[in-house]
Biopython code that builds the backbone (N, CA, C, O; Angstrom):
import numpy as np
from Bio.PDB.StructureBuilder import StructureBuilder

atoms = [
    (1, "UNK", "N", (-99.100, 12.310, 41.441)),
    (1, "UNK", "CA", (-100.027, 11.590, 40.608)),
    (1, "UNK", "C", (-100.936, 12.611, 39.941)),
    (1, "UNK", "O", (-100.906, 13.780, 40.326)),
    (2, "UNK", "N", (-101.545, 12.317, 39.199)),
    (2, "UNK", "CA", (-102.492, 13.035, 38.123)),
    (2, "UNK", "C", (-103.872, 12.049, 37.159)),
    (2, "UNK", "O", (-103.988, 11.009, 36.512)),
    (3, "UNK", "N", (-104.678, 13.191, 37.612)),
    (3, "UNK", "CA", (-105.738, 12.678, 36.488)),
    (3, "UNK", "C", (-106.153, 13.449, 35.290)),
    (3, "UNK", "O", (-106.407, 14.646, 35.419)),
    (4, "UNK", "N", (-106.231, 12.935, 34.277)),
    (4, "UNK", "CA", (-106.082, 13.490, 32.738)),
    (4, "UNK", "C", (-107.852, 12.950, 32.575)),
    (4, "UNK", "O", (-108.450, 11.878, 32.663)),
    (5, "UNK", "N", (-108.201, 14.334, 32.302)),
    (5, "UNK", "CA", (-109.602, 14.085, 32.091)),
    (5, "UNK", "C", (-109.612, 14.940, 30.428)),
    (5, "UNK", "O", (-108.843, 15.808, 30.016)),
    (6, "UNK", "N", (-110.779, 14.298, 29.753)),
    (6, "UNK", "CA", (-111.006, 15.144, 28.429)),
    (6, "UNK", "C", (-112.439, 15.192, 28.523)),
    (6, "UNK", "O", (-113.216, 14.329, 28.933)),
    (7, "UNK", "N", (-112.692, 16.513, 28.011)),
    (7, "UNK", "CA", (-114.289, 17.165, 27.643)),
    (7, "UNK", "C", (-114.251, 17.022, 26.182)),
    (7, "UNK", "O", (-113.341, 16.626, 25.454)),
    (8, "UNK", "N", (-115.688, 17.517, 25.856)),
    (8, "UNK", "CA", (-115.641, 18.091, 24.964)),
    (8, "UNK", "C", (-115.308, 19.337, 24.481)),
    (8, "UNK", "O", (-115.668, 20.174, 25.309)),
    (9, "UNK", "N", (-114.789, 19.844, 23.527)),
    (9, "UNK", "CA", (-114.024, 21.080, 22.701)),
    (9, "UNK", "C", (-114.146, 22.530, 23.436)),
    (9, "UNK", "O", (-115.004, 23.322, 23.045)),
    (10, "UNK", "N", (-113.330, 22.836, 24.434)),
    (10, "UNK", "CA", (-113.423, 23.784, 24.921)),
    (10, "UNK", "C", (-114.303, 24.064, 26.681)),
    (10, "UNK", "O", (-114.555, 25.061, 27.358)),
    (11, "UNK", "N", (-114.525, 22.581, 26.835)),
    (11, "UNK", "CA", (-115.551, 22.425, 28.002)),
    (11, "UNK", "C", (-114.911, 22.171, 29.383)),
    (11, "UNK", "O", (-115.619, 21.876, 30.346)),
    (12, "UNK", "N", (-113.585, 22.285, 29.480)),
    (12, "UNK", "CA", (-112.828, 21.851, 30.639)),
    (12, "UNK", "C", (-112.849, 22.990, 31.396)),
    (12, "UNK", "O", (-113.615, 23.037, 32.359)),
    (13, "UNK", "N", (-112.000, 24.101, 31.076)),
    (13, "UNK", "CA", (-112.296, 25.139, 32.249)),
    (13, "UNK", "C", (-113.765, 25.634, 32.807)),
    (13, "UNK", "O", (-113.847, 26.153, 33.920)),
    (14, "UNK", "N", (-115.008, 25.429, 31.906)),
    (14, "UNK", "CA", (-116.292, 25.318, 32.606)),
    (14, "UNK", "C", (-116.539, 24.320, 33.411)),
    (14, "UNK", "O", (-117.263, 24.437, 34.400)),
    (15, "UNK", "N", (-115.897, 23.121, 33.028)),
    (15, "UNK", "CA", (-116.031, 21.973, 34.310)),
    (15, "UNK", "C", (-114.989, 22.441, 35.624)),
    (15, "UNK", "O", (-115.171, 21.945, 36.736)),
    (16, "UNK", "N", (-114.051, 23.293, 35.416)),
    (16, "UNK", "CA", (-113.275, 23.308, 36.080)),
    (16, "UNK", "C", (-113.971, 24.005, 37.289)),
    (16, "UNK", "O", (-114.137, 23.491, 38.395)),
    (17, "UNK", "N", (-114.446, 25.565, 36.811)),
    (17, "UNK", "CA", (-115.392, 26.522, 37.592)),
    (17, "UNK", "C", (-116.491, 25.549, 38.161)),
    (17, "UNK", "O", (-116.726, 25.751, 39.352)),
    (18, "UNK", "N", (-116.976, 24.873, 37.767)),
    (18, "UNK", "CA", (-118.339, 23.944, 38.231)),
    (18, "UNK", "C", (-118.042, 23.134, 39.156)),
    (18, "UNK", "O", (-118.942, 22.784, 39.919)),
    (19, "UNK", "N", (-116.747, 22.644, 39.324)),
    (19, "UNK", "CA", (-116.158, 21.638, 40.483)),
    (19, "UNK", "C", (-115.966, 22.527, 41.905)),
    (19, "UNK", "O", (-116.285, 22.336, 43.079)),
    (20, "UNK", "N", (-115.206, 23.706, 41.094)),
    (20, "UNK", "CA", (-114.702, 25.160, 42.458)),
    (20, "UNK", "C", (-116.297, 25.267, 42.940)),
    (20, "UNK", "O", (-116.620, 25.251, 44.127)),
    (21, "UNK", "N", (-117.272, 25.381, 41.803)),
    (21, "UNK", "CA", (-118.322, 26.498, 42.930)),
    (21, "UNK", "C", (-119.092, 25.289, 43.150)),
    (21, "UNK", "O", (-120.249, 25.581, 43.453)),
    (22, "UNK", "N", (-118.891, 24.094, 43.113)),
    (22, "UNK", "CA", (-120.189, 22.918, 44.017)),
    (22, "UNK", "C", (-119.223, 22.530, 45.367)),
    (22, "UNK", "O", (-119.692, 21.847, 46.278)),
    (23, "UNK", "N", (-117.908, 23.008, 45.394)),
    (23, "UNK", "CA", (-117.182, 22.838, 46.774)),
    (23, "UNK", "C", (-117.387, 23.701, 47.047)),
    (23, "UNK", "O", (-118.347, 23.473, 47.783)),
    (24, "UNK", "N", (-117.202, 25.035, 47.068)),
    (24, "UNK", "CA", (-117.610, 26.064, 47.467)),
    (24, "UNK", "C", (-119.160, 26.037, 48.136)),
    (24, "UNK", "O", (-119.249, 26.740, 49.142)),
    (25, "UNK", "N", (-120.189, 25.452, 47.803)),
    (25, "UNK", "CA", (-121.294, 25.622, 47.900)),
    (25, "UNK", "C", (-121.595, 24.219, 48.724)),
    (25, "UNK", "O", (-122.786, 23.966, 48.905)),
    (26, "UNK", "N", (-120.701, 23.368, 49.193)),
    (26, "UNK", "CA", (-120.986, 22.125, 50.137)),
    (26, "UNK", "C", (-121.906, 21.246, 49.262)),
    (26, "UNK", "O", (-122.773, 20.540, 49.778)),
    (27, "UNK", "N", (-121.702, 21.301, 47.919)),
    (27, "UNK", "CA", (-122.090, 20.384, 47.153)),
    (27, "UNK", "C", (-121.992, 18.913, 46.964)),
    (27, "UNK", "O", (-122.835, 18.022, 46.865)),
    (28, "UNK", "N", (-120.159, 18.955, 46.940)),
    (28, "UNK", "CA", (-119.833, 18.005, 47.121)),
    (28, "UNK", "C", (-119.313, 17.373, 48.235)),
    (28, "UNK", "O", (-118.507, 18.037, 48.886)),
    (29, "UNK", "N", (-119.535, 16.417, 48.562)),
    (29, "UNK", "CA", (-119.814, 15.663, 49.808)),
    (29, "UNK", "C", (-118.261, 15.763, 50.534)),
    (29, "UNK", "O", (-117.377, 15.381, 49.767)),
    (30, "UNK", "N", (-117.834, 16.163, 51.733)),
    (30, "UNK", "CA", (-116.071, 16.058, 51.833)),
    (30, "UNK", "C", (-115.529, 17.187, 51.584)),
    (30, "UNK", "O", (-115.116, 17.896, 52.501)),
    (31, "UNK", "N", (-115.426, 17.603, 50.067)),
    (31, "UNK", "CA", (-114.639, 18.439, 49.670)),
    (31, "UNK", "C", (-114.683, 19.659, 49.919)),
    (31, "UNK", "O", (-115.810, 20.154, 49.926)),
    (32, "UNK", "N", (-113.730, 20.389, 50.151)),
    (32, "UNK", "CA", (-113.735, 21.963, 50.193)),
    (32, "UNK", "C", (-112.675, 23.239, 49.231)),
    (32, "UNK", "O", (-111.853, 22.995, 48.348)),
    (33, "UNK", "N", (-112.804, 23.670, 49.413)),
    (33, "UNK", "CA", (-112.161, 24.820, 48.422)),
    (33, "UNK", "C", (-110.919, 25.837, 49.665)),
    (33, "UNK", "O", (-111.294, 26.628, 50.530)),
    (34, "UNK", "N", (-109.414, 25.443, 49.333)),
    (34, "UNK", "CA", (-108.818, 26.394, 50.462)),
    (34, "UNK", "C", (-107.570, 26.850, 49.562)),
    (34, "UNK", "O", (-106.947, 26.232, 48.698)),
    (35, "UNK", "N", (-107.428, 28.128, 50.062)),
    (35, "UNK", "CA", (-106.180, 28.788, 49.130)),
    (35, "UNK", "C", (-104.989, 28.101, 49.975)),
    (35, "UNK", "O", (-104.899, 27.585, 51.089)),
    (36, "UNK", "N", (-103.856, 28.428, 48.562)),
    (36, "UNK", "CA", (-102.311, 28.168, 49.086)),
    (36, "UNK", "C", (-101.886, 29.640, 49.460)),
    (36, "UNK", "O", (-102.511, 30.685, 49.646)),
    (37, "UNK", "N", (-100.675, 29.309, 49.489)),
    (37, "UNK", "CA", (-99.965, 30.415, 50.680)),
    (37, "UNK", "C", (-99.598, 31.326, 48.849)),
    (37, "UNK", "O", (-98.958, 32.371, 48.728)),
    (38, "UNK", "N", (-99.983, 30.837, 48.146)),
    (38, "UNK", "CA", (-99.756, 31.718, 46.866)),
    (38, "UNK", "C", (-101.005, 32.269, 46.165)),
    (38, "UNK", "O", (-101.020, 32.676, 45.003)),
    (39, "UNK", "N", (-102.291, 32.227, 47.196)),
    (39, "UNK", "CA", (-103.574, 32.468, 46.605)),
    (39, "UNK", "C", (-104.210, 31.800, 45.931)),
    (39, "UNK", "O", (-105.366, 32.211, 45.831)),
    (40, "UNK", "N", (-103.923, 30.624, 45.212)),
    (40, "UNK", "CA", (-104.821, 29.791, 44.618)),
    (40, "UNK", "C", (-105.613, 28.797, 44.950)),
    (40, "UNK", "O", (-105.108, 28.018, 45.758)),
    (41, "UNK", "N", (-106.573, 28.582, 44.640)),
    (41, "UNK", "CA", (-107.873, 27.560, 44.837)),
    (41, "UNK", "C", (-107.609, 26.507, 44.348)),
    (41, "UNK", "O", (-107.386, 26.350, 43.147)),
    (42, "UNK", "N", (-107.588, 25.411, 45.406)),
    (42, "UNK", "CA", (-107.044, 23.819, 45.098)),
    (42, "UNK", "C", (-108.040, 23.226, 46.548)),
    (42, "UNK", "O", (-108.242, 23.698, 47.667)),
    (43, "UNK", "N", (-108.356, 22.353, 46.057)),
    (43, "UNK", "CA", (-109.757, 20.871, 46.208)),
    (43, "UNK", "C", (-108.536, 20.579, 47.810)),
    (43, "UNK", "O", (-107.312, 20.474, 47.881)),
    (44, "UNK", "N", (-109.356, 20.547, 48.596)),
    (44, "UNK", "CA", (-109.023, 19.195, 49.850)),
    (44, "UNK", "C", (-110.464, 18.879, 50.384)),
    (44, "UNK", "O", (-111.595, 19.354, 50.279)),
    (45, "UNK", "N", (-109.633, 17.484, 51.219)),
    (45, "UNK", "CA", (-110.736, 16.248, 51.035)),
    (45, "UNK", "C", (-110.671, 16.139, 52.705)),
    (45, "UNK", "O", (-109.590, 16.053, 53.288)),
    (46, "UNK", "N", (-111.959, 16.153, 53.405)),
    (46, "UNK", "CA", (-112.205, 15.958, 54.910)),
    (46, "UNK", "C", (-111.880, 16.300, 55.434)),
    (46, "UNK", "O", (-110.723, 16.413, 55.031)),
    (47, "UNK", "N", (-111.993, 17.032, 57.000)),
    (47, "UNK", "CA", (-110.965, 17.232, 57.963)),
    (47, "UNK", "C", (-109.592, 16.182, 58.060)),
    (47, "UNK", "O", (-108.435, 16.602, 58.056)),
    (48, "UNK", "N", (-109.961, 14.789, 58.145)),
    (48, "UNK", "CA", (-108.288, 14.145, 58.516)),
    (48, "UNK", "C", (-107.478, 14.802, 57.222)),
    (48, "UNK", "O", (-106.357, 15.164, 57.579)),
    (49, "UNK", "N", (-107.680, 14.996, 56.143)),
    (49, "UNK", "CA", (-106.864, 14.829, 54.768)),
    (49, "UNK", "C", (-106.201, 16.340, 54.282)),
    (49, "UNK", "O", (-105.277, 16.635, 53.523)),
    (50, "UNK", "N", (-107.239, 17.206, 55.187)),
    (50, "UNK", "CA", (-106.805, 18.852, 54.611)),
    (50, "UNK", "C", (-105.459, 19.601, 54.623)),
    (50, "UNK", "O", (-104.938, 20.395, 53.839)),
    (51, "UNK", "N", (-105.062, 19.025, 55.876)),
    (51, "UNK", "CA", (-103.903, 19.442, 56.141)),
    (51, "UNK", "C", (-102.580, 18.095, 55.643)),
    (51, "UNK", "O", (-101.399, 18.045, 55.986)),
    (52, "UNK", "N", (-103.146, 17.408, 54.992)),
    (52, "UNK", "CA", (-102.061, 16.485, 54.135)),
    (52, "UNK", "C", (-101.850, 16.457, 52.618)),
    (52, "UNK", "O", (-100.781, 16.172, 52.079)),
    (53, "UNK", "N", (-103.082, 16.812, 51.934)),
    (53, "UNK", "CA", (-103.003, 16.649, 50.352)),
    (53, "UNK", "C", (-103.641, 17.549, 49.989)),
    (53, "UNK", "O", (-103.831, 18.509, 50.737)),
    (54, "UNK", "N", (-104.168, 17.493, 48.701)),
    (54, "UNK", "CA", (-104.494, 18.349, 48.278)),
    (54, "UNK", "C", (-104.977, 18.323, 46.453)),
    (54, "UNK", "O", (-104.181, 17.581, 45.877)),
    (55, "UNK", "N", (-105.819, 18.798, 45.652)),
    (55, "UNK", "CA", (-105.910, 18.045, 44.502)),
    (55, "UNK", "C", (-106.158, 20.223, 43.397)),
    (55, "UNK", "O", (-106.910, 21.185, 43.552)),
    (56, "UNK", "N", (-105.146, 19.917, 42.575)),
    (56, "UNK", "CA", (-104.880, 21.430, 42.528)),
    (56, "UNK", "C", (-105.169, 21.171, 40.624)),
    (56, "UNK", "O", (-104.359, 20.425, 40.075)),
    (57, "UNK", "N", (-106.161, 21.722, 39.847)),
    (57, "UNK", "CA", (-106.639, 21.948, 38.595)),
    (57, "UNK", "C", (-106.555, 22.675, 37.591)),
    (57, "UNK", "O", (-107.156, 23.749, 37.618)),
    (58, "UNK", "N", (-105.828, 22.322, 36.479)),
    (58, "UNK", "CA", (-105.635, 22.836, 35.764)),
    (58, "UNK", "C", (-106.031, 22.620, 34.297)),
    (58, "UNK", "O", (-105.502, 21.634, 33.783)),
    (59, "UNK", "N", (-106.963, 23.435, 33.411)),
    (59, "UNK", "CA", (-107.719, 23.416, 32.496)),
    (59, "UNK", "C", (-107.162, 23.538, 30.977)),
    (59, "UNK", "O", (-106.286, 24.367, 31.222)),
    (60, "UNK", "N", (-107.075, 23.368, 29.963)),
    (60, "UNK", "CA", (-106.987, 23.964, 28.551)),
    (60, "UNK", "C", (-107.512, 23.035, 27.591)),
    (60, "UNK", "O", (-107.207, 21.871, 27.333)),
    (61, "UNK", "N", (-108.703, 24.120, 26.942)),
    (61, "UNK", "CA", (-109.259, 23.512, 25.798)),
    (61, "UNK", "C", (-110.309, 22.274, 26.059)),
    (61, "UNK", "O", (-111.281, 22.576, 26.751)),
    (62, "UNK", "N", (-110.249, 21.176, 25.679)),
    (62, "UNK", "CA", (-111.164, 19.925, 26.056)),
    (62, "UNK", "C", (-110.255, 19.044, 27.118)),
    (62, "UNK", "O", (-110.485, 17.843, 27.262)),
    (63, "UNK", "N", (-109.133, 19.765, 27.907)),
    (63, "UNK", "CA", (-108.410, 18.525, 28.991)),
    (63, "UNK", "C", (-108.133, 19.486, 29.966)),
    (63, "UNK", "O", (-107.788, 20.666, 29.910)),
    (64, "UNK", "N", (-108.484, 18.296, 31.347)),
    (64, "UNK", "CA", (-108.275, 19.189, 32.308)),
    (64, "UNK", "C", (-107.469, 18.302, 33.374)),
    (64, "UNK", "O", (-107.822, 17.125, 33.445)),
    (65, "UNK", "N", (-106.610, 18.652, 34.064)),
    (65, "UNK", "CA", (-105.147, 18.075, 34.529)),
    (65, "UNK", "C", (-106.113, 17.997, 36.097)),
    (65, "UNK", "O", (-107.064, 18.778, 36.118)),
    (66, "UNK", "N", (-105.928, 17.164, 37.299)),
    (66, "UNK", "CA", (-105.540, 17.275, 37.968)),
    (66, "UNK", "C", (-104.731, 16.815, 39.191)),
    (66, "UNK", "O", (-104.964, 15.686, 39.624)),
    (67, "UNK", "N", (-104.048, 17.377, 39.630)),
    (67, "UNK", "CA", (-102.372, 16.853, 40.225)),
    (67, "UNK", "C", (-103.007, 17.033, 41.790)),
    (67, "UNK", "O", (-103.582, 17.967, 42.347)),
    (68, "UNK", "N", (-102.591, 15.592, 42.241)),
    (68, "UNK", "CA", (-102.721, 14.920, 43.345)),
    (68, "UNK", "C", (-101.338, 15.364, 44.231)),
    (68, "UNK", "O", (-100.313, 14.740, 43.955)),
    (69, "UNK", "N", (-101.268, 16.302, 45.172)),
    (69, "UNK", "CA", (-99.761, 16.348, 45.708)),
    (69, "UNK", "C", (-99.821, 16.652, 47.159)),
    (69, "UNK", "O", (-100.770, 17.326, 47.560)),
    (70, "UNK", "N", (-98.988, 16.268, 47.931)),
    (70, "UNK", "CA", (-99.052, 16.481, 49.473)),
    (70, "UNK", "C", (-98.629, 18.085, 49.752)),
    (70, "UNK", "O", (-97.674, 18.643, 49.212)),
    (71, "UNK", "N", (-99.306, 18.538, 50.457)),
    (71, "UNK", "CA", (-98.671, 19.642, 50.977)),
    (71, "UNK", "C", (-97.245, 19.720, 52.135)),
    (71, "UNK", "O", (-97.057, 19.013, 53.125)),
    (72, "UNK", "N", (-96.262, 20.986, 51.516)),
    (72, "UNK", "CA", (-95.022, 20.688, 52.177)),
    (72, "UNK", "C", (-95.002, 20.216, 53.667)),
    (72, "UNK", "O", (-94.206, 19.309, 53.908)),
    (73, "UNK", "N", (-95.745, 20.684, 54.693)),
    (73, "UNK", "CA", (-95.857, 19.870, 55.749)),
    (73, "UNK", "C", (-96.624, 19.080, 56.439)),
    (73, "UNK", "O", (-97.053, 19.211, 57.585)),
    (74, "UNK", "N", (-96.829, 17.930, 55.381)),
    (74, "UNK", "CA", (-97.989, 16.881, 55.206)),
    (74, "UNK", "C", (-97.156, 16.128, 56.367)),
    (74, "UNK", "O", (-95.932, 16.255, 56.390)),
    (75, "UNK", "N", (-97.975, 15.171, 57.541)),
    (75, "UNK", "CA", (-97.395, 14.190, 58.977)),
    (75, "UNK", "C", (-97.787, 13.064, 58.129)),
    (75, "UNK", "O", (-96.618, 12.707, 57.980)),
    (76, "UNK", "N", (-98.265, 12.434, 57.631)),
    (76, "UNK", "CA", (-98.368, 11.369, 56.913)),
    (76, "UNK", "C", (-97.673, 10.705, 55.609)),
    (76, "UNK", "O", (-97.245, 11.648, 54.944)),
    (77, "UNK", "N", (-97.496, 9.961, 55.216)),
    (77, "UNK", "CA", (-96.471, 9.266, 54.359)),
    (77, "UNK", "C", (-97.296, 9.493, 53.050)),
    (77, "UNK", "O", (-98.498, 9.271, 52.903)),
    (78, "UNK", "N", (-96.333, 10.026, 52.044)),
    (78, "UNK", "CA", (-97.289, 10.792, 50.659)),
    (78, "UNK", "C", (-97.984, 9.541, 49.803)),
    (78, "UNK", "O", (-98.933, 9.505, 49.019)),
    (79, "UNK", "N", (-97.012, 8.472, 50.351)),
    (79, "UNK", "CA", (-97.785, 7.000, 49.528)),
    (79, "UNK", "C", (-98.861, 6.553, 50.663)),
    (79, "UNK", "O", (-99.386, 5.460, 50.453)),
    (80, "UNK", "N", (-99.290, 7.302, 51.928)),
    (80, "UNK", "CA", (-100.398, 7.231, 51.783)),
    (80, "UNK", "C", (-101.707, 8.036, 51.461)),
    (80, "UNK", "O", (-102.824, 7.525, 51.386)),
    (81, "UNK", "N", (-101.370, 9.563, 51.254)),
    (81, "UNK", "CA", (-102.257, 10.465, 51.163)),
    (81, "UNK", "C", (-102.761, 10.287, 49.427)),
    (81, "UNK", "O", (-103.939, 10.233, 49.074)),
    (82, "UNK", "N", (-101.572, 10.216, 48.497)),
    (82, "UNK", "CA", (-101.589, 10.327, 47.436)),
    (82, "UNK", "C", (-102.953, 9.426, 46.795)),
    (82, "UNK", "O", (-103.771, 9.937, 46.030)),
    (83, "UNK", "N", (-103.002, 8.271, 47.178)),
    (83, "UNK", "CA", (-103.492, 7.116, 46.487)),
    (83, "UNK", "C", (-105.092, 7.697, 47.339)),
    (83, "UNK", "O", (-106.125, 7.986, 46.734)),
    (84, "UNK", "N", (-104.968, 7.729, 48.297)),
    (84, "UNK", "CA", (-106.781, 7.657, 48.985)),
    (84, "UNK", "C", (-106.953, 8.887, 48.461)),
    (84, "UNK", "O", (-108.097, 8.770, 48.022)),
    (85, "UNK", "N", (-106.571, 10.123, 48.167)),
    (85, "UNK", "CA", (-106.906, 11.391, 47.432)),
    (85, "UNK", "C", (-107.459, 11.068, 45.860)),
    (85, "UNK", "O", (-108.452, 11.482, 45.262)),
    (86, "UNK", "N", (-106.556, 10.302, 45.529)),
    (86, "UNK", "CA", (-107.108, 10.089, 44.166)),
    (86, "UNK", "C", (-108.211, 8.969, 43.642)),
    (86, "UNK", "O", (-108.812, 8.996, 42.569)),
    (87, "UNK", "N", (-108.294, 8.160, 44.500)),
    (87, "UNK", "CA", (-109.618, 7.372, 44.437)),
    (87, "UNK", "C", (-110.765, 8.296, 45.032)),
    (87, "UNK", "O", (-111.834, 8.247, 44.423)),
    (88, "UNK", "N", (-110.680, 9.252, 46.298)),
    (88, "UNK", "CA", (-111.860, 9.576, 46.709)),
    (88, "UNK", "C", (-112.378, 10.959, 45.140)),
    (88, "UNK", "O", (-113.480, 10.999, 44.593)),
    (89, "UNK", "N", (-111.451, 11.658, 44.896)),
    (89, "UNK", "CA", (-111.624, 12.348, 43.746)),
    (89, "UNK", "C", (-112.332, 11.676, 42.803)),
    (89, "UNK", "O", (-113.535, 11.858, 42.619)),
    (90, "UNK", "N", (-111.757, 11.019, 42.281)),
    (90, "UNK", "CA", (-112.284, 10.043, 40.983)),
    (90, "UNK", "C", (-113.929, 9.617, 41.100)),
    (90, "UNK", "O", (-114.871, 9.632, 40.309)),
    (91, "UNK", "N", (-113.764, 9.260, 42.421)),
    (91, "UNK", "CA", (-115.328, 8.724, 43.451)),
    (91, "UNK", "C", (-115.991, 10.491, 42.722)),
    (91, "UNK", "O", (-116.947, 10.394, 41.952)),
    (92, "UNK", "N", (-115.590, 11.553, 42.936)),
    (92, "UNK", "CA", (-116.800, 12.794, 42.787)),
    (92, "UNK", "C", (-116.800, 12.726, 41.624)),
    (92, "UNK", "O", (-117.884, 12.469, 41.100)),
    (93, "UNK", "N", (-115.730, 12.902, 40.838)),
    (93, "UNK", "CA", (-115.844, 12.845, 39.571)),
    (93, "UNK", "C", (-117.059, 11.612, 38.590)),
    (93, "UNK", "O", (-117.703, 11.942, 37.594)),
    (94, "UNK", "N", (-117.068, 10.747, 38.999)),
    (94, "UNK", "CA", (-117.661, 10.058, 38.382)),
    (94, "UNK", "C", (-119.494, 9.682, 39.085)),
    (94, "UNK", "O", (-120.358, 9.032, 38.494)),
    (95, "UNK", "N", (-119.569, 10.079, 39.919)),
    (95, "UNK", "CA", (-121.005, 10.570, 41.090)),
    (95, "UNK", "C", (-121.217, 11.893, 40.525)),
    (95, "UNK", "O", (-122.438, 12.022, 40.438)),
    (96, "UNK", "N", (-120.549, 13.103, 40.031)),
    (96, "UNK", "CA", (-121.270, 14.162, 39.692)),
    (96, "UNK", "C", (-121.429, 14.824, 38.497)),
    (96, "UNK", "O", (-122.376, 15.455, 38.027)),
    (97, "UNK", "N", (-119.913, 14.467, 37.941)),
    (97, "UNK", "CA", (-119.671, 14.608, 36.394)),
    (97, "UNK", "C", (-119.430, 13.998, 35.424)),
    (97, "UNK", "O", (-118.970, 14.542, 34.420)),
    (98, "UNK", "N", (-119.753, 12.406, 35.525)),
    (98, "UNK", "CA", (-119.749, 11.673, 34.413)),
    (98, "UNK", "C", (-120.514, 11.977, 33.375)),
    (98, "UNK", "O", (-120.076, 11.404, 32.377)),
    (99, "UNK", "N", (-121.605, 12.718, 33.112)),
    (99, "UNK", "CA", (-122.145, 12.899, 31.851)),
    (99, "UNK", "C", (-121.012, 14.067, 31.155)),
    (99, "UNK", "O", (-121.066, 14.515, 30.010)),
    (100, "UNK", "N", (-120.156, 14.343, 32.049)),
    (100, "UNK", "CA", (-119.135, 15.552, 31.663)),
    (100, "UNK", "C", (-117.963, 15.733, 31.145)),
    (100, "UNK", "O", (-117.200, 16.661, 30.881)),
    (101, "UNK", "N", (-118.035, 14.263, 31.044)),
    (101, "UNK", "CA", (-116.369, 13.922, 31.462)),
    (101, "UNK", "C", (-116.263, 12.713, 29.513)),
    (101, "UNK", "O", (-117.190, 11.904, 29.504)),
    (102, "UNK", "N", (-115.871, 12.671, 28.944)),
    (102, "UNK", "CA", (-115.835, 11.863, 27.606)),
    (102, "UNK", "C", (-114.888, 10.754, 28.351)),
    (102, "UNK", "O", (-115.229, 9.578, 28.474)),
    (103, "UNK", "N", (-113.618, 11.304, 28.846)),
    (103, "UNK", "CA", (-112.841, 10.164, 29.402)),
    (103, "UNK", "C", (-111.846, 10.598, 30.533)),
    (103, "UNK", "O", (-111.601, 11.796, 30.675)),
    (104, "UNK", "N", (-111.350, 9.791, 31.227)),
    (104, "UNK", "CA", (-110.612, 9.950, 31.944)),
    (104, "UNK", "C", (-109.111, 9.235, 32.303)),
    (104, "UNK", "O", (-109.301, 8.019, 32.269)),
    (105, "UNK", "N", (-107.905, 9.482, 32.585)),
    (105, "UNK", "CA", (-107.126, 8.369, 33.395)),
    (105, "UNK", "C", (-106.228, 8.767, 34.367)),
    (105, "UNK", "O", (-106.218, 9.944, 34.728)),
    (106, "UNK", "N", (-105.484, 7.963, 34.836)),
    (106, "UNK", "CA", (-104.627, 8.315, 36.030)),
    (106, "UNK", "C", (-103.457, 8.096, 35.751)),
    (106, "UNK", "O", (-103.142, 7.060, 35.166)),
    (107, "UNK", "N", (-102.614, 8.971, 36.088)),
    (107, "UNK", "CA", (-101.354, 8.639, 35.127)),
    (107, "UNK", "C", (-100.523, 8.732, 37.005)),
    (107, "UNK", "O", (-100.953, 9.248, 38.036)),
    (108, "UNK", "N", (-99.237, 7.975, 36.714)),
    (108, "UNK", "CA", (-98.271, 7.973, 37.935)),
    (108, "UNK", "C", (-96.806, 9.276, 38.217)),
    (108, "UNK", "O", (-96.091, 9.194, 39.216)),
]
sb = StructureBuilder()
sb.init_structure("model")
sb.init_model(0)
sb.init_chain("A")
sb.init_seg("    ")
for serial, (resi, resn, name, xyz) in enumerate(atoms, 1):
    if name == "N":
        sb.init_residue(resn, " ", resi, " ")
    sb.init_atom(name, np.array(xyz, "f"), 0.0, 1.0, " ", f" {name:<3s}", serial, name[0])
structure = sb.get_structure()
């Protein structure tokens, strides 16, 4: 699953950095900041959820992607991690960056 967010002209990868460093900084409520086994920085949600999903961001221009996906050895069923990942996301998104955000949706 995925959420398709649009900024304004060039404002997504600054939202992008602003999401990394308020998890980083226990900003946002839940969330944390943990590398993959390939070095990159991707969003997980609570202790139960960390080791099941995962919400991984990707920026260009005024849209910024991000893909809801289980990690390869997720114990839980991906139709259930998938869906509570992407409502609790959406939940920060719209509690911290709605003045940030022009629009948003969820695509399947």
């Amino acid at each position: 699953m995925k959420i398709k967010i649009k900024t304004q002209s060039g404002y997504a990868s600054t939202l992008e950095n602003k999401i990394f460093r308020m998890a980083n900084q226990n900003e946002l409520q839940t969330w944390s900041v943990m590398k993959t086994s390939e070095n990159e920085d991707v969003l997980v949600h609570s202790e139960q959820w960390r080791h099941e999903g995962l919400v991984k961001l990707a920026s260009n221009g005024n849209e910024m992607s991000c893909h809801i996906l289980c990690w390869q050895n997720h114990t839980k069923s991906c139709n259930d991690i998938i869906p509570y990942l992407t409502g609790r996301f959406t939940e920060i998104l719209l509690k911290y960056f709605e003045d940030e955000i022009d629009s948003f949706e969820i695509i399947d």
